[in-house]
C-alpha positions in Angstrom: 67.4 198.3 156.7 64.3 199.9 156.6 62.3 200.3 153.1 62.2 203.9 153.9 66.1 203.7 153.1 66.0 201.7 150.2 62.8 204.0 148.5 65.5 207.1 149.4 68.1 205.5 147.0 65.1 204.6 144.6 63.9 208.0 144.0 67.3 209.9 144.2 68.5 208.3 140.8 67.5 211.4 138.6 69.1 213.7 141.3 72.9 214.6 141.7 75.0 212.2 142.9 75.7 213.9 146.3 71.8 213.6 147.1 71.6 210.1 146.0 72.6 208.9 149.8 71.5 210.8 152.4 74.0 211.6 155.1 74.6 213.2 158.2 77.6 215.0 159.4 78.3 212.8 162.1 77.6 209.8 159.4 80.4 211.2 157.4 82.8 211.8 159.9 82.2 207.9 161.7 82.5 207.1 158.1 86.2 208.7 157.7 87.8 208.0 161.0 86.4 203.9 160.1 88.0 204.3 156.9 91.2 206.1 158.3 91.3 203.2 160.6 91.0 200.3 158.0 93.0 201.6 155.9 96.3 201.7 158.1 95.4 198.0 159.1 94.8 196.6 156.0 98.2 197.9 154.5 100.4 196.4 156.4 98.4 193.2 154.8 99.4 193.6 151.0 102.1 193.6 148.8 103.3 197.5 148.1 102.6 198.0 144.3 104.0 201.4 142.9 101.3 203.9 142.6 99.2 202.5 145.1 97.7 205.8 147.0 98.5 204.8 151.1 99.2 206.8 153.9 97.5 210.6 154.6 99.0 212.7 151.9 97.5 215.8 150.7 94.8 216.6 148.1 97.8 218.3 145.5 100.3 215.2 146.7 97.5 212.7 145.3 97.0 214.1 142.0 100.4 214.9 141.6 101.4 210.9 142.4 98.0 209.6 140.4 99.3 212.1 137.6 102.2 211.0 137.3 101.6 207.4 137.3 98.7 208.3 134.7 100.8 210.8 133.0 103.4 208.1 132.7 101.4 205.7 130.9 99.6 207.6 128.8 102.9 209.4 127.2 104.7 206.2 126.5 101.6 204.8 124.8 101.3 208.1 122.7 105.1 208.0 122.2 104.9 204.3 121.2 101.7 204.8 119.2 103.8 207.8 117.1 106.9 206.5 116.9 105.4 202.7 115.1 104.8 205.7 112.4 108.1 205.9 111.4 108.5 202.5 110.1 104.8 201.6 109.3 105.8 204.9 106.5 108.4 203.2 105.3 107.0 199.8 104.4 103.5 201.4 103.1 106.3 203.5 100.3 104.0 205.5 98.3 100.8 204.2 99.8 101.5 205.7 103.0 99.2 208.6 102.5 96.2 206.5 101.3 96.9 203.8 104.2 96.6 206.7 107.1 93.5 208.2 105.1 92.0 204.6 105.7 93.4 203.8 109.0 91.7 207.6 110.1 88.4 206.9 108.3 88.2 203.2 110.0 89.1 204.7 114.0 86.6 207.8 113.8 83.9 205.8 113.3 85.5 203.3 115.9 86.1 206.1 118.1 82.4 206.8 118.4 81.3 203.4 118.6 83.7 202.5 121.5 82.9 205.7 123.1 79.0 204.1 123.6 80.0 200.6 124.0 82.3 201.6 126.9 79.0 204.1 128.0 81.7 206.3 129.9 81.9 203.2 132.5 86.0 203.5 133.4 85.0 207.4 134.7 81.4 206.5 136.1 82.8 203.7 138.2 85.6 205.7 139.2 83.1 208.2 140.4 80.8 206.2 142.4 83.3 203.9 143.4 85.2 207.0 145.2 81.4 208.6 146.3 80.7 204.9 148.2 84.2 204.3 149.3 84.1 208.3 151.1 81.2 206.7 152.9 83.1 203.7 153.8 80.8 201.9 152.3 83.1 199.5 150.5 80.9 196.6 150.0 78.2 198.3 147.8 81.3 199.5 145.5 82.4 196.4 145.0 78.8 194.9 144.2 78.8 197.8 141.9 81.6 197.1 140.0 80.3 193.3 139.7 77.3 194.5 138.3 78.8 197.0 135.9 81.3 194.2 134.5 77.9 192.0 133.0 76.6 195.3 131.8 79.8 196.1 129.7 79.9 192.4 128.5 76.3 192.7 127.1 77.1 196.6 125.8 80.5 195.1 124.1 78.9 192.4 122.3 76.4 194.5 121.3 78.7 197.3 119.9 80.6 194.9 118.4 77.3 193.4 116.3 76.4 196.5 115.4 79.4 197.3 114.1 79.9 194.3 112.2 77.0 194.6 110.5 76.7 198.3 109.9 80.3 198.8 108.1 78.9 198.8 105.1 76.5 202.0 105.5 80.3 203.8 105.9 81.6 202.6 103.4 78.4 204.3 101.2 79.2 207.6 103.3 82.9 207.5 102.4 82.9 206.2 99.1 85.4 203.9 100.1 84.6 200.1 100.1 87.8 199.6 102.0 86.2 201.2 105.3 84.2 197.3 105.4 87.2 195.4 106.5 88.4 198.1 108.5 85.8 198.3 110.5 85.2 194.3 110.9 88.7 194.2 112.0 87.6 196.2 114.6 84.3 194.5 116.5 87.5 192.6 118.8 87.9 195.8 120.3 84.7 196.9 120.9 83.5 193.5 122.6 86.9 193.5 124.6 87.5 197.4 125.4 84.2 197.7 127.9 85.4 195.6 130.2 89.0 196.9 130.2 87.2 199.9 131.0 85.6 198.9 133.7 88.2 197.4 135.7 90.3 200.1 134.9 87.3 202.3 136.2 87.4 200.7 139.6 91.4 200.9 140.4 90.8 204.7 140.0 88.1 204.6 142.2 90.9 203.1 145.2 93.3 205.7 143.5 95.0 202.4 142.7 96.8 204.2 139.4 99.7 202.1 138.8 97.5 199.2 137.9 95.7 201.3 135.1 99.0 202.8 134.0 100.8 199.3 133.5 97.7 198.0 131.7 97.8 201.1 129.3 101.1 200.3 128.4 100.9 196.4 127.9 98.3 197.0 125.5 100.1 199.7 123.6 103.1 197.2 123.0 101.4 194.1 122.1 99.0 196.4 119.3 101.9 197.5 117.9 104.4 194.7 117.6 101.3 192.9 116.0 100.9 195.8 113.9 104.5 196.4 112.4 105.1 192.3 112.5 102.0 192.1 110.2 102.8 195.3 108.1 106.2 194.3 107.1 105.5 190.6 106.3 102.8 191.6 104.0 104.3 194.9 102.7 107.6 194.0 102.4 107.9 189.9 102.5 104.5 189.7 100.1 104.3 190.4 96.7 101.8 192.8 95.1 102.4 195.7 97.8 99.8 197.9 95.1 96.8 195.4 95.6 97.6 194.1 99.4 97.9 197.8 101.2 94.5 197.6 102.2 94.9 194.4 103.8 97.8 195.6 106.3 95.7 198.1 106.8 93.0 195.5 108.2 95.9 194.0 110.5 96.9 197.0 111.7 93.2 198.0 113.3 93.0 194.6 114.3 96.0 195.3 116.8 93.7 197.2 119.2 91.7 194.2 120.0 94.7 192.4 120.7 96.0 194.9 122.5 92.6 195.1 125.1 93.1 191.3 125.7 96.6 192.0 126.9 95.2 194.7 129.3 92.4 192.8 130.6 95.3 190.1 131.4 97.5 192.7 133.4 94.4 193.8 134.9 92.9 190.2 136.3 96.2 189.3 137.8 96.9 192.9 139.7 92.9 192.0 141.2 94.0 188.8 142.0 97.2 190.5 143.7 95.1 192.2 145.9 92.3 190.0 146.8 93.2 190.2 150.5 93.2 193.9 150.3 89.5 194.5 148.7 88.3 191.8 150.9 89.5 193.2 154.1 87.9 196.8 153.1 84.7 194.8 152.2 84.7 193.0 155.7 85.7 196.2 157.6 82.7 198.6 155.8 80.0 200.4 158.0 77.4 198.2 155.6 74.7 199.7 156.9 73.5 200.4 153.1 70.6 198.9 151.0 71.1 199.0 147.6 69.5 196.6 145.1 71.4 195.3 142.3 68.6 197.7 140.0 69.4 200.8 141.9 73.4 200.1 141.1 72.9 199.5 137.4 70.6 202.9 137.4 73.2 204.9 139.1 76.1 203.4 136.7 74.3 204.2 133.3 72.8 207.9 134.8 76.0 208.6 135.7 77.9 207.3 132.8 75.8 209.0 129.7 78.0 212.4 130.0 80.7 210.4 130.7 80.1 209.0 127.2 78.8 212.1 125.1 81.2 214.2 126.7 84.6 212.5 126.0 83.4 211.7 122.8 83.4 215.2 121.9 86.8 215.5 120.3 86.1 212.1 118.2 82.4 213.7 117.2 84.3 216.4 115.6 87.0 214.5 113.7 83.6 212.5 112.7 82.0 215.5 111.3 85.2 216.6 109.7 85.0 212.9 107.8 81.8 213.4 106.6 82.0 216.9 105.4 85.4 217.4 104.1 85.2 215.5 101.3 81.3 217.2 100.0 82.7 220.4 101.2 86.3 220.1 98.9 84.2 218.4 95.9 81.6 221.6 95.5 84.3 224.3 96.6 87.3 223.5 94.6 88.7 221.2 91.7 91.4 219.2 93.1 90.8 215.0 92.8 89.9 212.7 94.9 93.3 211.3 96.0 94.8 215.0 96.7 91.5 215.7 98.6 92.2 212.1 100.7 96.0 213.2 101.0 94.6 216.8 102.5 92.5 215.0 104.7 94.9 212.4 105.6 97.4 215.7 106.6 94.8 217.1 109.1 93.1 214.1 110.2 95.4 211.8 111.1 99.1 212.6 110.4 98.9 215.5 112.7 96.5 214.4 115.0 98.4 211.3 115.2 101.5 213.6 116.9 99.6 216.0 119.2 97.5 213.3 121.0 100.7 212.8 122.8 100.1 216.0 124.5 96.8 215.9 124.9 96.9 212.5 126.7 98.9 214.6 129.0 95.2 216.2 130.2 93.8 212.9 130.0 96.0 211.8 132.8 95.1 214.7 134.6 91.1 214.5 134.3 91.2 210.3 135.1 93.1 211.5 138.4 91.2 214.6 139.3 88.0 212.4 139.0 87.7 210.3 142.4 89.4 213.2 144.1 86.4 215.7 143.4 83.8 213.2 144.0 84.8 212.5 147.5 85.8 216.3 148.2 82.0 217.2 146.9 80.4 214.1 147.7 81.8 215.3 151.9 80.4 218.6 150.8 83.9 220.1 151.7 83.6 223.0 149.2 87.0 224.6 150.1 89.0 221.8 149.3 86.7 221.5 146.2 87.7 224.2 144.9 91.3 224.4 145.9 91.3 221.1 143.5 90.1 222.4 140.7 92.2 225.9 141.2 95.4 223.3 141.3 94.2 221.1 138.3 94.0 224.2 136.3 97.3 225.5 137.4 99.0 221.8 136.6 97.1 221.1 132.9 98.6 225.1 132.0 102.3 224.4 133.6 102.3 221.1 131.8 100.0 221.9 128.2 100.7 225.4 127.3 104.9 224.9 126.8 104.5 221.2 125.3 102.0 222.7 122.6 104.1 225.8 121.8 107.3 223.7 122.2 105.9 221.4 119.5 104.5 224.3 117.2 108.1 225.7 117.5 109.2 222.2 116.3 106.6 221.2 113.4 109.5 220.9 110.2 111.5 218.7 111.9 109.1 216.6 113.6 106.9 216.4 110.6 109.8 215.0 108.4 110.9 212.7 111.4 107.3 211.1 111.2 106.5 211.3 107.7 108.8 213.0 105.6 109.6 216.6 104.8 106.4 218.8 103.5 105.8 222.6 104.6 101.9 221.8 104.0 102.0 218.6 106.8 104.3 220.8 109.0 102.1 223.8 108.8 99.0 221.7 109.9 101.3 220.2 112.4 101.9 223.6 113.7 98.4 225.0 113.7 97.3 221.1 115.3 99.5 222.1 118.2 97.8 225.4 118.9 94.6 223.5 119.1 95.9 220.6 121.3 95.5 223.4 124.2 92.1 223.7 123.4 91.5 220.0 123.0 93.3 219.4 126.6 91.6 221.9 128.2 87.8 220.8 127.1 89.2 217.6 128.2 90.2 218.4 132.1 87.5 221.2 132.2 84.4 218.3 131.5 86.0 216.2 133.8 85.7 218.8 136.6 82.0 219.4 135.7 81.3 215.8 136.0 82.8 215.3 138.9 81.2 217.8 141.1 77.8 216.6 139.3 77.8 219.6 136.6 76.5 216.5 133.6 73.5 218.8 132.4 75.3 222.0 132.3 78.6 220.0 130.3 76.6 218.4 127.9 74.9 221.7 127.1 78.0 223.5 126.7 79.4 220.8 124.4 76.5 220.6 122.4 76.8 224.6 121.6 80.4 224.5 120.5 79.7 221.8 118.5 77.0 223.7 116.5 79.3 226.4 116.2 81.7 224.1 114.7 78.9 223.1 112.1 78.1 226.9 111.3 81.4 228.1 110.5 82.2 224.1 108.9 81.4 225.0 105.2 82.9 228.6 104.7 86.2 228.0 106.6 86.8 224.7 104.6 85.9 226.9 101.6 88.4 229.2 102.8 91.4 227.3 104.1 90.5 223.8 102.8 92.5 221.7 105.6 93.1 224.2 108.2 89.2 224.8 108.0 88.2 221.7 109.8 91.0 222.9 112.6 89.6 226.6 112.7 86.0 225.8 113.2 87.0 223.0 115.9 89.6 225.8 117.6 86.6 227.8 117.6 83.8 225.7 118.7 86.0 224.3 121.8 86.7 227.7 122.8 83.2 228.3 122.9 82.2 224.9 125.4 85.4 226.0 127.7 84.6 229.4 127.8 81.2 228.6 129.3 81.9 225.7 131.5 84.6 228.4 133.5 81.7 230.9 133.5 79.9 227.9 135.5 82.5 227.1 137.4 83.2 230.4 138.6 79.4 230.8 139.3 79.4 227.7 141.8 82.9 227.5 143.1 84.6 230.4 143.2 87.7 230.2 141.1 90.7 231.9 142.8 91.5 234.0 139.7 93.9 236.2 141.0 96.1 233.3 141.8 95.3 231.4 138.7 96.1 234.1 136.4 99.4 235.0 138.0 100.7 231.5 137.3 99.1 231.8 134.5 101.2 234.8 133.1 104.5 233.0 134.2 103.8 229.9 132.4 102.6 232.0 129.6 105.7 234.5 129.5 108.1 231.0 130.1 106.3 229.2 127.6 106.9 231.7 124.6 110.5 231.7 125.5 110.2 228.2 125.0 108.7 228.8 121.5 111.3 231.2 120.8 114.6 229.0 121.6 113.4 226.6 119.9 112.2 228.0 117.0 114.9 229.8 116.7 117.8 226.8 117.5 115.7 225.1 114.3 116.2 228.1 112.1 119.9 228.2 113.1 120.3 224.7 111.9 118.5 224.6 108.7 121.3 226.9 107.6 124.1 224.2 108.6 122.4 220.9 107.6 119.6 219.3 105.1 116.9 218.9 107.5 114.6 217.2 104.3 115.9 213.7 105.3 114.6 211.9 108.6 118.5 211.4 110.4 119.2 215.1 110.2 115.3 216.1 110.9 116.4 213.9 114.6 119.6 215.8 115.2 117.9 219.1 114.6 114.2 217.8 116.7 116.9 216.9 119.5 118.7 219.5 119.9 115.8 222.2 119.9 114.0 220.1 122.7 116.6 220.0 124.5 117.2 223.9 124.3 113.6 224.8 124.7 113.0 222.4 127.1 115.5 223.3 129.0 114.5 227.2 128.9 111.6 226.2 130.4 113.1 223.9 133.5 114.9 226.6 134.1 112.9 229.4 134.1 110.7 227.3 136.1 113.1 226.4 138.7 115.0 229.7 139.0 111.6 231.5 139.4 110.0 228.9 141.7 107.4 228.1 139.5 108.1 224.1 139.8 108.1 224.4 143.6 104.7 225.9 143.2 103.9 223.6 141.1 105.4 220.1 142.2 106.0 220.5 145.7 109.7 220.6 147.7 110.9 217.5 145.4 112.2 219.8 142.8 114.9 221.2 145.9 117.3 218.5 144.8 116.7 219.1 140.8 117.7 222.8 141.5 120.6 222.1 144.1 122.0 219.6 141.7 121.9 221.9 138.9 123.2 224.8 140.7 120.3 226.8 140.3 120.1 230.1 143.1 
């Protein structure tokens, strides 16, 4: 290739990722019909793996499959990573409280420093590995994915060091020289979890989801059989339960790392499953692009800082909350130390604990909507661009606004099923689940910005809900104590969401009419939700004790069952699913004998 080409792809790195290649129409269409024709012959040349994204399907069939392979995963690993609750309580006894105040203290700081470790890498390589692969330019993918898997070794072990050494500057901010251990137990992760990242990264970029599903959940089962084997032999086979709490506490963090190794293990032997494939897109590439291995590290770390500061949004808050709460509680009120760490432990980690289930439900979402944007803008096809994000909205609401009210309905029983029965936990449950909405929403809405190349304007708008959070911090906790920290993140999400769909609008054109008339159905279907089952719980605290954890199950069943079954039906009888989920949902209503 000329230098003229490769001085192009040298100047563009500050610019938008469309602009970064120059290309023609003609270009892009040679580009598609190659790829169109590659594709159907290298399928017939690998193994079928579920989830694997073949054949010409359309733009809402892809992120409805990648959902729901995504979707798939990340529930069970929520489920899982709840449900180990329930017995991790039990063994812990009294100390239960305390432990989960620890366990929350050690993973926000965690949270932050695996946030930069990972540099964003799993959505950035998704990204560009979708923006080279619309090009059919397979081979410079691949060599970018090479390249990115050194850089998040060196980024891992340096994460890691950092975080070794710097544990005990939070155990000063805490007060809590347990936080040291905690933390250590934690730099396996944090070397492990980049790489895990990145190869994850790259299966999204083939809309290979399965493979990132299935790693998801290996790692989610092997951290917490470690975690429960390790909490009961210490808690329950030890002796001195009072002096070793903190110590299962260390084995319990140290899970995660265990866990990434597992899913770095799923993830090597699916690549090795489809050698044949990658190398036969590889061989059958236009290659007619010069890109130094320099150029491809610039584009991965440009394109992965929002990816970092912007999912780390949620965990910057829960940071701040850390920090804050305790100062704010000691010059506002006169309650000790240990019902101040309880209080915290109520907000911070016991209910957050339960409604990251349903936020993982946008997670899946934003990691398949992703590669899907990215090739529709990098082809500069702006009506199927915005038909996307029209659809992803109209999918997060069907699927986020009745599992959030359907939980707030819920809170008593699904506290004490958890935990154990306490109107303060359940009301923080119940207020948590309002704000899941909020917390799913930023979530698929900064994914949209990034991947039509909005990373300014997202980190921006971020950036000013999170100073509103800050503002409104002190006299809310003042106020409410541990619904403060919720209120002043309710609001300061709100605030980022608010203007990122004023940007939107402003460059794509949201279809609002049709949004907000699914909108109101899902709305109007989803309070019904809240009101069966709210209601069905009422009904049965007047028959049973709901205070004990096998009654709180029969009563948390059979108000699920009703509300969610309100909502399928509703949905189905009013054709909301088929607008929603395509002709599949024929059979669900013809077996049901729904007109």
């Amino acid at each position: 290739m000329p230098n003229t080409d490769e001085n192009k792809a040298e100047s563009s790195e500050a610019v938008p990722l469309e602009r970064t290649i120059p290309v023609t129409h003609e270009e892009t269409t040679s580009a598609q019909a190659k790829a169109d024709n590659s594709d159907s012959e290298d399928l017939g040349e690998i193994v079928e793996h579920p989830g694997f994204e073949s054949g010409a399907v359309s733009d809402q069939e892809q992120i409805l499959r990648g959902t729901g392979w995504m979707t798939a995963a990340s529930i069970t690993s929520r489920v899982l990573g709840a449900l180990y609750i329930i017995p991790w309580v039990v063994w812990f006894g009294t100390f239960y409280n305390q432990a989960n105040a620890l366990f929350s203290k050690g993973y926000n700081v965690y949270s932050i420093v695996l946030m930069i470790s990972t540099a964003g890498i799993p959505a950035a390589i998704s990204k560009l590995i979708a923006h080279y692969n619309a090009l059919n330019e397979y081979g410079v993918g691949f060599r970018l994915f090479k390249r990115g898997l050194l850089l998040s070794l060196i980024t891992g072990l340096v994460a890691a060091v950092l975080l070794w050494f710097m544990s005990p500057m939070q155990s000063l901010t805490t007060g809590d020289p347990n936080v040291i251990p905690v933390l250590r137990s934690l730099t396996l992760a944090v070397f492990v979890f980049p790489t895990l990242s990145m190869m994850r990264g790259m299966f999204q970029g083939y809309h290979m989801m399965a493979p990132s599903a299935i790693s998801q959940f290996v790692e989610q089962v092997v951290r917490i059989i470690y975690m429960l084997l390790t909490a009961f032999l210490i808690m329950r086979v030890g002796t001195a339960p009072a002096h070793n709490w903190p110590r299962a506490v260390v084995q319990s963090t140290f899970a995660a790392g265990l866990g990434a190794v597992a899913g770095v293990a799923v993830l090597v032997y699916e690549m090795w499953r489809y050698r044949q494939y990658f190398r036969n897109k590889i061989e059958n590439a236009k290659g007619g692009l010069a890109i130094t291995t320099g150029q491809l590290l610039k584009q991965i770390i440009w394109q992965a800082i929002p990816f970092t500061i912007v999912p780390s949004a949620i965990a910057i808050y829960q940071l701040f909350d850390q920090v804050t709460f305790f100062r704010i509680m000691h010059v506002t009120s006169n309650l000790s130390y240990a019902v101040q760490n309880t209080l915290y432990a109520y907000f911070d980690f016991n209910a957050n604990k339960i409604i990251m289930i349903t936020v993982s439900l946008a997670s899946a979402l934003a990691a398949t909507a992703i590669p899907m944007l990215t090739e529709a803008h990098t082809l500069k096809d702006g009506a199927s661009t915005s038909r996307q994000i029209n659809f992803t909205l109209e999918l997060f609401s069907f699927i986020m606004i009745p599992s959030a009210l359907g939980m707030a309905a819920i809170s008593v029983p699904l506290y004490t099923f958890f935990y154990h029965y306490s109107l303060a936990g359940s009301l923080i449950l119940e207020f948590s689940s309002y704000l899941s909405v909020l917390f799913g929403l930023f979530t698929v809405l900064s994914t949209i910005m990034q991947g039509v190349d909005q990373n300014k304007a997202v980190i921006w708008y971020m950036l000013i809900g999170l100073i509103v959070k800050m503002a409104l911090q002190f006299p809310l906790v003042a106020i409410a104590q541990p619904l403060g920290p919720l209120a002043a993140t309710l609001i300061g999400f709100t605030v980022s969401s608010v203007l990122i769909l004023r940007n939107l609008n402003q460059h794509f054109e949201i279809d609002w009419d049709g949004l907000l008339h699914r909108l109101n159905q899902i709305i109007v279907f989803s309070l019904v939700t809240f009101i069966v089952a709210r209601l069905s719980v009422w009904g049965l605290d007047h028959v049973v004790n709901t205070q004990f954890k096998v009654t709180a199950f029969i009563e948390l069943l059979i108000s699920v069952v009703l509300g969610g079954g309100a909502y399928a039906y509703l949905s189905l009888r009013f054709r909301l699913a088929d607008k929603m989920l395509g002709s599949r949902v024929e059979r669900v209503r013809a077996r049901f004998h729904i007109k």
